[in-house]
N, C-alpha and C positions, 0 to 999 in steps of 0.2 A: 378858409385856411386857418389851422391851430397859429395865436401867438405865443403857444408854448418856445424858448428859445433850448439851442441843441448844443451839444457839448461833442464836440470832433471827437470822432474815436484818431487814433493812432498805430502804429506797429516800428517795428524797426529796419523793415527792409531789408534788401539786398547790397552789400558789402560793392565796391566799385567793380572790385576784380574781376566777380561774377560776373556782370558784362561785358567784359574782354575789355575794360578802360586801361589805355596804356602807361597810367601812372603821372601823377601832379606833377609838370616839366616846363615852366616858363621857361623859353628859349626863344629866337628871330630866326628864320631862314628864309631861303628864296627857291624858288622853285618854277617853274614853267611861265616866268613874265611876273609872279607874284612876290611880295612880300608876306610872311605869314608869321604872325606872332601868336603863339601858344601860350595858354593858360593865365592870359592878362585878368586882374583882380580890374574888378567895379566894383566900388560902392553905392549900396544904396541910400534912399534917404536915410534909413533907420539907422544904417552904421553899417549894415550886414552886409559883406562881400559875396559876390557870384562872381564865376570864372567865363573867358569868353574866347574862342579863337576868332583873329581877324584877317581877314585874306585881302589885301589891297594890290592895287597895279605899282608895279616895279617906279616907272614913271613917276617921278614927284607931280603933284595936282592937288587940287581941291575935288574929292568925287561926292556924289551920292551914295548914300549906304542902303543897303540891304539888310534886314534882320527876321531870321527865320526861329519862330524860339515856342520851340519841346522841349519833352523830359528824355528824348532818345540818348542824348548824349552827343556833343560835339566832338568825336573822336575820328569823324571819317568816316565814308563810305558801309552803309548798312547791306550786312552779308545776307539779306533778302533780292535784290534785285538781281543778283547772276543765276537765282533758280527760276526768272520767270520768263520765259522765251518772249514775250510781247515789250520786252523794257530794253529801250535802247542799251547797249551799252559801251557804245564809245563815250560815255558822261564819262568824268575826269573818277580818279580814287579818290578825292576830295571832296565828292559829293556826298552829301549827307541824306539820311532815309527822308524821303519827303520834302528835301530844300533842294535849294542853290546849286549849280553845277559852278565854285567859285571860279573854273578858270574859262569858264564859256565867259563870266560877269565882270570878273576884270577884264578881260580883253575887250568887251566893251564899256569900260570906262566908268565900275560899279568898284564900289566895296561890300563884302559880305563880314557880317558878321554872326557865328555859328554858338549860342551862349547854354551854357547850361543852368535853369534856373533855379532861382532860390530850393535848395533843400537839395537838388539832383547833383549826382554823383560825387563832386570834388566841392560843389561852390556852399555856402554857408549856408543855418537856419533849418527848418522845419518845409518839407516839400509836400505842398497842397496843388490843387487841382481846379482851375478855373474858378478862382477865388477873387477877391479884391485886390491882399494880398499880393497874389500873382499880375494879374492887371495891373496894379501900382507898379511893381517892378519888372516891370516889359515898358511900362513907360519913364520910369529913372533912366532903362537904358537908350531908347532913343532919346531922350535930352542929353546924354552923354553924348552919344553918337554923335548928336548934331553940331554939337559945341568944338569938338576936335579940328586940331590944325588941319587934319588930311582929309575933313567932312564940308562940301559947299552947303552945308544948314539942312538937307531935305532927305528925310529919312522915310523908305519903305517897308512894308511887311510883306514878307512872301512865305508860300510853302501850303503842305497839302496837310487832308484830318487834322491834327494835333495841333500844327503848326499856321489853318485856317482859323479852328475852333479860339486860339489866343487871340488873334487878330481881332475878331468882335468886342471881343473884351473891352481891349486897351485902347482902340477906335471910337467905343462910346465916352473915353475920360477926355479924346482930344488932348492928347500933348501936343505941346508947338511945333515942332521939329516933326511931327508925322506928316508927310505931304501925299500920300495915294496906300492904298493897302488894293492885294491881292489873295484874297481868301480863296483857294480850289480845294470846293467841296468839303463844306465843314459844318456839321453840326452846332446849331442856336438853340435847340432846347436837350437840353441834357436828361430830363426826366422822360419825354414823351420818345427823341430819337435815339436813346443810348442806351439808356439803362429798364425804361418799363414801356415796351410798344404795346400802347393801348393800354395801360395800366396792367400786363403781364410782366413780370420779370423775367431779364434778359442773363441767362446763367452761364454762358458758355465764352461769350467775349470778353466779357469784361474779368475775368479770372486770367485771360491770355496776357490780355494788357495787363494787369499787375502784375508780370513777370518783365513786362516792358520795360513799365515806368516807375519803379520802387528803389531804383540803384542810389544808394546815398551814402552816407557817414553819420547821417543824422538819425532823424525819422520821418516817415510816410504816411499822409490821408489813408487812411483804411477806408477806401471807398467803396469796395466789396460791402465793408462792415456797416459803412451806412444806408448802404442801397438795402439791404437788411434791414435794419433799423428803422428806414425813411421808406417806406411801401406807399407810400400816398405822398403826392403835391405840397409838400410843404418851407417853411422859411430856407431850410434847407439847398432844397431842390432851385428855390426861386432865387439865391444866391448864386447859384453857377450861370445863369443868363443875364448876357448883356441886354442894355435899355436900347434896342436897334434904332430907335424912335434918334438915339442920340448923335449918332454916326452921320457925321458930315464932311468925311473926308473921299476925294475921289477911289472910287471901288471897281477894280475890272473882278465881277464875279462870274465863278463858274461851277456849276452843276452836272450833275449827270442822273441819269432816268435810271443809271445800273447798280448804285447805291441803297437800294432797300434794306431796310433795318439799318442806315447808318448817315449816310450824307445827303440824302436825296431833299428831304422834306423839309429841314435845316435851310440850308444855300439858298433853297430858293426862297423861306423868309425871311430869310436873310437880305435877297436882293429887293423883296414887295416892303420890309419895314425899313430898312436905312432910308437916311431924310438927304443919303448924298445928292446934291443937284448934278454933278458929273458922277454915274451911272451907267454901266456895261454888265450884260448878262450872256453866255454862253453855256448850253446845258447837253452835253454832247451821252452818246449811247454806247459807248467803248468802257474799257477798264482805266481806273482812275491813274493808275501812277505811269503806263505807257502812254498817254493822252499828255501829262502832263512836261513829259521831254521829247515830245515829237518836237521836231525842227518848224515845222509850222507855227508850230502854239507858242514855243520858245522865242519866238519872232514877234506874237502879236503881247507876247509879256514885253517882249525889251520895247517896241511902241508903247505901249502903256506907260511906262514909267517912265523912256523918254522924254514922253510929254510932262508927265506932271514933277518928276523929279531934276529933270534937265531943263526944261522950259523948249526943247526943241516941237517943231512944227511937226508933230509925226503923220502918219497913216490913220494914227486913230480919228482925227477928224474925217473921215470918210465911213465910219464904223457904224453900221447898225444899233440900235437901243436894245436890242435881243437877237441871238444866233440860236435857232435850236433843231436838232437834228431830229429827223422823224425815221422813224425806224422800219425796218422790215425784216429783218432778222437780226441773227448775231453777226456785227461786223459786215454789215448793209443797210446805208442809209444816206439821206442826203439833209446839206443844211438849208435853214431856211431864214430869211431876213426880216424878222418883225420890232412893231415899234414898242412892244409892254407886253408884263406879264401879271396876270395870264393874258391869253391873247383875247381882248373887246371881245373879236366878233363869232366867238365860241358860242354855238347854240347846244344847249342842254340837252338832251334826251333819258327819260324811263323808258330803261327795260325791265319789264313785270316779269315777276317768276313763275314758273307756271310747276308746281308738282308734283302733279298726276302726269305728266310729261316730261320732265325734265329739262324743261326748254327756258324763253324766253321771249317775249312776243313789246311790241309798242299799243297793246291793248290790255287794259289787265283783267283775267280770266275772272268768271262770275261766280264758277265753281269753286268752293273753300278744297286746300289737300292741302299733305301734311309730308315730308321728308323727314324720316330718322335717319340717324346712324349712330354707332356705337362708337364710345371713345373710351379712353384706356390715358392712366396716370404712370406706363410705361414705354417706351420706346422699341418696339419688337419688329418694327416695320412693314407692321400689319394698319394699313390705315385707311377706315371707312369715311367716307367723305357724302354732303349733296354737291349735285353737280347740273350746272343748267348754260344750255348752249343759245346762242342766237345765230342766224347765217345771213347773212351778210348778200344782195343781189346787186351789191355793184363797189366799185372803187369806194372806200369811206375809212376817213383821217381823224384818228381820235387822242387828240393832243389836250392835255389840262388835267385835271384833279375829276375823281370819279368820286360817286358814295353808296356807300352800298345801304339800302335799310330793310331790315328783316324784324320778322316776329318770331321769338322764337320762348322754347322752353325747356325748362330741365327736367329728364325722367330720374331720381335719384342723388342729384345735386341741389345745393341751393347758389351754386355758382356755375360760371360756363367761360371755359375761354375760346374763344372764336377767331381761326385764323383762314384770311379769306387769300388764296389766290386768281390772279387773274392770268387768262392765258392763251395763244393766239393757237388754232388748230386749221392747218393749211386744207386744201382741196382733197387730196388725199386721205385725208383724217391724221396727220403726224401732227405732233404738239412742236411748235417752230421755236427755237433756241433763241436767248438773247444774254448779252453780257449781265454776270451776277454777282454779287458780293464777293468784291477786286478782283480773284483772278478764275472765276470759273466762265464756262461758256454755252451753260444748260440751264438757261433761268428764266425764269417766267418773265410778264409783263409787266407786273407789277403785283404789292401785297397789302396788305391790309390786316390790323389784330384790333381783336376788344376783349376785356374782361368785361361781363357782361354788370357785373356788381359796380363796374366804373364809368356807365352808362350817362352819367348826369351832362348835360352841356351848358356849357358856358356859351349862353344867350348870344349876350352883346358881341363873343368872339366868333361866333359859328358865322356861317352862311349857306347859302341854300346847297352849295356844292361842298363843302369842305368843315365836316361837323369839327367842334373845338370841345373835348373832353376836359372836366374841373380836373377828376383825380382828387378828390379832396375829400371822400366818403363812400363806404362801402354803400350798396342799396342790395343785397339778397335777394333772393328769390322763396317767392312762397310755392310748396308742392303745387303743383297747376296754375299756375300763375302763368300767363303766355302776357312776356312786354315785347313793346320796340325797341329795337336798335339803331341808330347811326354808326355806320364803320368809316374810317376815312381810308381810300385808297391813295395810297401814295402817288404824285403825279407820272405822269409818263405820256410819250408819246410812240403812236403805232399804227402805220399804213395796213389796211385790208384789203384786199383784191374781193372782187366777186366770188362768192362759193367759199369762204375763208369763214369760218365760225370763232367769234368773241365768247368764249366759257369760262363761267367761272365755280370755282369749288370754293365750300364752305367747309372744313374738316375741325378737329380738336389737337391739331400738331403742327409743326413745324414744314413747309416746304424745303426741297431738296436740303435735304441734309447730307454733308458728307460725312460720316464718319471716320475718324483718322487722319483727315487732312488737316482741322482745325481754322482752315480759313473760313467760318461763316459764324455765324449767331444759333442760340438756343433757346428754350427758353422746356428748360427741364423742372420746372417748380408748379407744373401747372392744378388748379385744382378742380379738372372733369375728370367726374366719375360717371358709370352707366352709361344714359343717351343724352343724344340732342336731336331738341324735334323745333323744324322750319315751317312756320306756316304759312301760307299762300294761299291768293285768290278771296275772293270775297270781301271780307270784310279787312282781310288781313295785304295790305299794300308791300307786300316784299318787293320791293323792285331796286335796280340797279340804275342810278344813272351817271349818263356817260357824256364827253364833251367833243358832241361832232364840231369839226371844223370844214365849213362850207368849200367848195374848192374856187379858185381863184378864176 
């Protein structure tokens, strides 16, 4: 890693109004059992004011707080939720994109507090991104929190992406006053699951989000501008991750298998690096934010914090050390009760690639062949791909971290980006749907990307299932030059019936893309040119392996 040190770029943002902010209005009202105070100033340590709305119970008490803290803005209920038919919506107008439903949490006997921070929209300072910085003051304010007359001392973190992604942060400083955090579905490395999958950059999302997150008076991280700037692993990149290693506060975490390119891979190292001793993991196969106010799940939150925020005897003593649901299509599946992840008694298997077939076999073929296909540095939705099946002659459950390793070469390139989908093909021969990147319902099993020039692994971090990319140095390709690969397939879990074929495609683009919807990831910077050719059999070990889970 360079010790060269970096100098923030900056921009000026989006004006408040632009995101429909209803205007800097300290005022008290009451409302459905609540009290709610608007545009209350906190200080931080520095001096610098950020603004916060608080929603407490009508009721004089001493309660526990809640604090859900993005750059969305505390203005109330995000005009995203009434287009997506899967999200409740008897949640209150009060709810905020990705937090608290305040009048569900006061009526049980919660305070929320909804803050906008440093630099975003109304509140003071210069607004950065998964910073120190930011950290620091997400923990100025639950020491605030906790110390107030209407606070019994025990303050919580809630809330989904944005609003998980802060929680690691401020979790590994340990403020006093934090007593349990709830991170659902939040990215922990910012370089590998956000912005460069597989050391590819990711063009399409993160230009959305800076129309998101830029609303200020001040100025904005030009994050765009350094993910530019910053194309490799560096001081940078290693500044926006928390030391999980640090985090010793109780954690009910939750994941989901349908998060690819964004929360999947995150969460759950999330839940394997925290040093919490009380410890909860949930990794469910639905869409993130209707999962997240189902009345179920809203139920095993308010046990949660019960216990750790209330000191009551909840349900959660009854609670499994992992919940995770195995899948069989989209919107079919069941949970299952285990004690750690990943699960011990996972037995590995190679599947060898076979070429001159297109198959895949648990022998690996003696004959050398070779798979091309052409790829293209445009988007025309002409997309050659290799493709290799396996069939399946009996019931078999593949839950855990896959890897793919290939030999491959560039005809015409000295680089190659490689994106690997995995994908379930029923008895029939139809490719079987599963929930994908938040609200679609035609997505594969799981994905997987590498630049091939970002090949190098990190020894000590890898392991035999789950390769660990540096990202800290190009390595090129010589004309004819055929290397190995490690790919890391993103986890997932997926039931197969007999006669059910496990396929996977090896292409130079993006999986299901929707064009014009905007809800998904891209990655339009890519740089294959010509072919790419796969080698297999012989000498050359392409094989896939995968994580059978024995049946009970």
């Amino acid at each position: 890693m360079s010790d060269k040190k970096f100098e923030m770029m900056f921009w000026e943002g989006y004006p408040p109004s632009r995101g429909g902010y209803p205007g800097f209005n300290p005022r008290t009202e009451k409302a459905r059992g609540m009290i709610i105070e608007r545009d209350v100033g906190v200080s931080m340590s520095d001096g610098i004011k950020i603004y916060v709305d608080i929603f407490r119970p009508e009721k004089e008490g001493k309660y526990p707080v809640l604090i859900s803290w993005g750059p969305y803005g505390k203005k109330t209920r995000s005009p995203i939720y009434p287009l997506i038919a899967d999200v409740r919506h008897d949640i209150s107008g009060y709810t905020n994109f990705e937090a608290a439903d305040p009048v569900y949490w006061c009526s049980q006997g919660y305070i929320i507090i909804n803050p906008d921070p440093r630099g975003s929209w109304n509140s003071e300072g210069d607004l950065t991104f998964f910073s120190d910085q930011e950290a620091r003051d997400c923990a100025d304010l639950i020491e605030w929190a906790g110390t107030r007359t209407w606070s019994n001392g025990k303050v919580g973190l809630y809330g989904v992406s944005y609003l998980a992604w802060s929680q690691w942060r401020v979790a590994a400083l340990n403020p006093p006053h934090l007593a349990a955090i709830n991170p659902w579905e939040g990215v922990s490395d910012f370089y590998r699951e956000l912005c460069f999958h597989g050391g590819i950059p990711e063009t399409t999302f993160l230009p959305r989000l800076r129309g998101l997150w830029s609303h200020t008076t001040t100025r904005v991280e030009d994050f765009v501008g350094m993910a530019l700037r910053h194309p490799l692993f560096d001081e940078y990149w290693a500044g926006k991750n928390a030391d999980l290693s640090k985090i010793t506060v109780p954690a009910f975490v939750v994941a989901s298998w349908s998060d690819h390119g964004l929360h999947t891979r995150g969460t759950l190292e999330g839940f394997k690096q925290i040093a919490s001793k009380d410890k909860w993991l949930m990794v469910h196969g639905r869409k993130k934010w209707s999962t997240f106010h189902e009345q179920e799940n809203l139920e095993k939150q308010r046990q949660f914090f019960d216990r750790f925020l209330k000191g009551i005897d909840s349900e959660i003593k009854n609670w499994p050390r992992v919940m995770v649901e195995i899948r069989r299509r989209y919107g079919v599946g069941s949970f299952r009760n285990e004690n750690e992840w990943p699960l011990s008694r996972t037995q590995y298997m190679k599947l060898f690639l076979n070429g001159a077939e297109g198959s895949m076999s648990d022998s690996a073929p003696g004959k050398e062949a070779q798979v091309r296909y052409n790829v293209s540095d445009t988007y025309d939705g002409k997309v050659e791909n290799g493709r290799f099946e396996f069939t399946y002659d009996k019931r078999t459950e593949l839950t855990g971290y896959m890897k793919l390793k290939l030999w491959v070469e560039a005809a015409g390139s000295e680089d190659m980006d490689l994106f690997v989908g995995i994908r379930k093909i029923d008895s029939s021969g139809k490719t079987v749907p599963f929930a994908f990147c938040w609200v679609h319902d035609d997505g594969p099993v799981a994905l997987g990307w590498l630049r091939v020039s970002h090949r190098e692994l990190d020894e000590m971090k890898s392991t035999p299932y789950q390769p660990f990319h540096k990202h800290e140095k190009e390595m090129k390709l010589k004309p004819g030059e055929i290397v190995p690969v490690e790919i890391e397939i993103w986890p997932s879990s997926t039931l197969f019936e007999r006669g059910e074929k496990l396929q996977v495609i090896v292409q130079g683009s993006d999986f299901n893309m929707y064009p014009g919807q905007g809800a998904t990831y891209g990655h339009m910077a890519s740089v294959n040119r010509g072919a790419h050719i796969i080698h297999t059999g012989g000498a050359y070990d392409s094989h896939l392996l995968v994580p059978l889970i024995p049946p009970a």
